[in-house]
Phi, psi and omega in degrees: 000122164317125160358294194291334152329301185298319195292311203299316200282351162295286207304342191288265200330330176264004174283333197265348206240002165358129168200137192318119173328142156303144161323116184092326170254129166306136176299151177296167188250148164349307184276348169280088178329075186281149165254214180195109171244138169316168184286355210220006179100347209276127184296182175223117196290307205241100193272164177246166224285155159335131143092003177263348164207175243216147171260129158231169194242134191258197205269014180232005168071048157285132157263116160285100180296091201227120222258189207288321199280000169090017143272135197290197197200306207190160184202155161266171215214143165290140220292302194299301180308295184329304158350283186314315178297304185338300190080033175275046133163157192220102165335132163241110167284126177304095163341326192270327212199147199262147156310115178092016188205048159100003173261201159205185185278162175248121137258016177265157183212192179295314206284324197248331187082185178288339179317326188213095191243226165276341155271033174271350174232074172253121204049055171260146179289181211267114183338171268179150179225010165304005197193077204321104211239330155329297154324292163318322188282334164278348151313298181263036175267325166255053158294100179256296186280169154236075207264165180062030170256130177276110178243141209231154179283110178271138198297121197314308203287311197248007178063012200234140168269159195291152178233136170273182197290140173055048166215158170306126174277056125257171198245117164215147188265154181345134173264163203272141195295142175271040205254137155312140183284162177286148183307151183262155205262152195285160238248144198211144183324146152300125184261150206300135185307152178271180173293160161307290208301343186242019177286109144003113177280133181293164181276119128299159179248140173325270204325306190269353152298316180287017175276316209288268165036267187281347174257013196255295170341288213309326199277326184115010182272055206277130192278048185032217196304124236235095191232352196039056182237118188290032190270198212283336179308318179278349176284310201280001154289309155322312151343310204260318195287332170327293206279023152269310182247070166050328227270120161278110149276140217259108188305326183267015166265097183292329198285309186322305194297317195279323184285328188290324174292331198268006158302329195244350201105153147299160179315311198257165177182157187246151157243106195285111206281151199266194196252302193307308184306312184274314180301346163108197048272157111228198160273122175310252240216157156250141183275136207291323174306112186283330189277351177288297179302325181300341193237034161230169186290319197217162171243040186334183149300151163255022179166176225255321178283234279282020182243320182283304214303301196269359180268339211221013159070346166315127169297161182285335202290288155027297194268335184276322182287323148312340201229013187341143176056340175285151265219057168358302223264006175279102176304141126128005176283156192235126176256170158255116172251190160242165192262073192264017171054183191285181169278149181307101152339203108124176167227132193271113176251022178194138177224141182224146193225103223239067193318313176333289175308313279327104189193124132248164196233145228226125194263165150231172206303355161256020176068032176296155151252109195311298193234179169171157213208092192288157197224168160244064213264104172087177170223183169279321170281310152257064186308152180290177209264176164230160184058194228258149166175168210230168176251159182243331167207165173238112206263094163282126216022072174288194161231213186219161192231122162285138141269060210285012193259331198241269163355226193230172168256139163217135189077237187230005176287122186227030180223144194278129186225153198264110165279182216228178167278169178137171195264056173179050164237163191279019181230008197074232187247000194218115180272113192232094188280139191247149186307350165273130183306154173089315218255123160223216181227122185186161188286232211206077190325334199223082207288307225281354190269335204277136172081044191188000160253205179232150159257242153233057183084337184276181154273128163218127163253136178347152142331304199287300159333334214242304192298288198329286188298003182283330217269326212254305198263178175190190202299144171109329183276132188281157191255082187261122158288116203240151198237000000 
């Protein structure tokens, strides 16, 4: 698409998002040219469609751009400032004639061409220097919500937000306290730089850890339940991608992450829930009593989100927080989800169950390391196997036999029973048995817990994890368990 192009389908949009001037600012004048720039400085390229995002206006009489999910997307800027921030062309004033007083400016450069040459402004007055637009764009680059804001659908037909009785049709946010600044505190040694490994990750927003995430996931690192949350499961997945390709990544390099991901799809993507997703089968609850579980048929999902939460690798809360007020249980409704792409590929010929880490990690026959996984290996109490042992088989949606003679006991159930299967059952959906009797590697009724309990002696992993690595491995490869 051409330059001039993009600027016309700029102007349609804000001709469409039209909204009554703030108090005190003048409506613009014809010759002042506005654009749409990203969060991040960037013109915006991908204008978005009628009725898909929500306008506000902030306290400098800004039209703010704000999509379904409550994030800014954009906000506009004048053509001139845009330039300027770039640093593509710096007005040069006509020796002959003063800028703004019947002369005009030289703009051409490389980047615009003739679209904007000296009659693209003619007698515009000398641009305002009041105003930091550089500044602004880095207030809102990391910006994900605008909370304690009333937000109104702007209406397709009149380009306007809806006005309640005695109010204004602008949305505008909270002006910043006139308060004098605080005395400044006397000046204190610099204190010594830390090391890389011991430098502070700056606080990140929920969206870009789970970016971060979901490219760790797409990779075979898997950071467990996908919550955008900076805890220790996605730290020992930065670990395990080092120690695969030499490389430290760095979580708050967001832009690094967004360009690599965007090669496979972006992190978010929406999804429609079918008539097949709400019907089920499911379960009111699952029960804690193994003699409960045993007298039911399956050991199903309990709900249409803890079955998507987990098709889509999420913590539930997560998915829920994403999706505020929606109706699970509806076909034809549209979520938001994140986007993990297929399984890992390859073949795993060696495994370590790296109890410290409580991580495993998956070798291929030149000893890269393939895959890593957190995990939950052992108790104090029921320990996990030590030294070397293979897996011998592999069980996809098992069910489970209690043992309280052989296992552990639990309550007063002291007879041996059968549960049934499901991806809520106590080994999951993937049984991966190992030459010590009793002991295998398998998933998990409670993803968000793996790598933060104990277990009953076995290895426990996500579902989806446990299918990844079922997919990877076969009888004979060995397992070492490491302290």
């Amino acid at each position: 698409m051409s330059t001039r192009s993009i600027l016309r389908l700029t102007a349609a949009l804000l001709a469409f998002s039209v909204v009554a001037p703030v108090a005190g600012h003048a409506a613009p004048r014809d010759d002042q040219q506005m654009v749409l720039v990203t969060t991040d400085g960037r013109l915006m390229r991908d204008i978005p469609e009628a009725g898909s995002v929500r306008v506000v206006v902030d306290n400098q009489g800004r039209r703010l751009l704000i999509d379904r999910w409550d994030m800014v997307i954009g906000f506009e800027m004048p053509l001139w400032q845009y330039r300027e921030q770039q640093g593509l062309a710096s007005p040069r004033v006509q020796p002959d004639r003063g800028f703004g007083r019947g002369g005009s400016a030289d703009w051409d450069d490389p980047l615009w061409g003739d679209d904007f040459g000296q009659d693209a402004f003619p007698d515009a007055p000398p641009p305002p220097r009041n105003r930091d637009f550089r500044r602004d764009r880095d207030r809102f680059a990391n910006t994900d919500r605008f909370d304690g804001i009333e937000r109104r659908d702007l209406n397709p037909t009149t380009g306007t937000v809806p006005r309640r009785d005695g109010e204004s049709s602008i949305i505008r946010l909270p002006r910043e306290s006139k308060q004098q600044p605080p005395v400044a505190e006397p000046a204190r040694p610099p204190e010594p730089a830390k090391a890389p490994d011991q430098a502070k990750t700056p606080k990140l927003s929920k969206a870009q850890v789970a970016t971060l995430q979901v490219y760790l996931d797409r990779n075979g690192f898997s950071p467990g339940v996908i919550d955008g949350r900076m805890g220790s499961n996605v730290r020992k997945a930065l670990d395990a991608w080092r120690e695969a390709t030499g490389e430290r990544l760095d979580p708050a390099d967001t832009d690094l992450v967004l360009n690599r991901l965007a090669t496979r799809g972006l992190a978010f993507t929406t999804y429609t829930i079918t008539a097949e997703d709400a019907a089920g089968p499911f379960i009111a609850s699952v029960p804690t009593d193994y003699a409960e579980k045993a007298r039911l048929d399956r050991l199903s999902f309990t709900s249409t989100r803890e079955m998507l939460a987990e098709r889509f690798h999420m913590d539930e809360d997560y998915l829920q927080e994403l999706n505020p007020e929606v109706d699970f249980n509806r076909p034809g409704v549209q979520i938001k989800v994140v986007d993990t792409g297929p399984k890992k590929s390859g073949t795993v010929t060696r495994i370590v169950a790296d109890k410290a880490r409580k991580q495993i990690r998956g070798y291929d026959a030149s000893g890269k390391l393939l895959v890593a996984y957190p995990a939950t290996i052992g108790s104090s109490s029921t320990p996990s196997p030590t030294g070397e042992v293979i897996i011998e088989r592999i069980a996809r949606n098992p069910g489970y036999t209690y043992n309280p003679k052989i296992n552990f006991k639990q309550g007063d159930n002291d007879k041996i029973l059968q549960v049934p299967p499901g991806p809520n059952g106590p080994v999951g959906s993937i049984w991966i048995a190992l030459s010590k009797p009793t002991y295998g590697i398998h998933g998990t009724p409670e993803p968000s817990k793996i790598g933060k309990t104990s277990s009953n002696g076995c290895v426990r992993l996500t579902n989806w994890d446990a299918e990844e690595l079922a997919g990877l491995v076969a009888p004979g490869v060995t397992v070492s368990f490491v302290e």
